[in-house]
N, C-alpha and C positions, 0 to 999 in steps of 0.2 A: 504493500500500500504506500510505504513512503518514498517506492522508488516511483509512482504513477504521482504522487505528489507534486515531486520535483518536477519529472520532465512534461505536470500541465503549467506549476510558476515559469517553466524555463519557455515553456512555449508563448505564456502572457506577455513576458518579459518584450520578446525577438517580438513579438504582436504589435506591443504600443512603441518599442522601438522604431518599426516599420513605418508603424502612421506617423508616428512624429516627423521620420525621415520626411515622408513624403508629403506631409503639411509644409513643412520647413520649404521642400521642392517646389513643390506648386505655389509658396507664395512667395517665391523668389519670379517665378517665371509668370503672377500675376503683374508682379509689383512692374518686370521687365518690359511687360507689353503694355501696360498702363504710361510706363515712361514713353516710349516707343509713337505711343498712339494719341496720344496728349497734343504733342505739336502740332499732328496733320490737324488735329481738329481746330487748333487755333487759328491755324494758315488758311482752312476753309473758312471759318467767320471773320 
């Protein structure tokens, strides 16, 4: 039983590890195209 334990903490662990990652990712590459796309819109109005 304590070895089924571990390896569901160890799987939570790599879990919210992954979303973080990929939060972190995705709002780097929001933030990116927010910069990116900012301008055009100003140079239209």
């Amino acid at each position: 039983m304590e070895k089924i334990g571990v390896n569901l903490s160890w799987l939570l662990v790599q879990f919210l590890g992954c979303v973080l990652f990929l939060g972190i990712l995705a709002g780097l590459v929001f933030l990116i195209l927010r910069a990116a796309i900012a301008p055009k819109q100003q140079e239209e109005a």
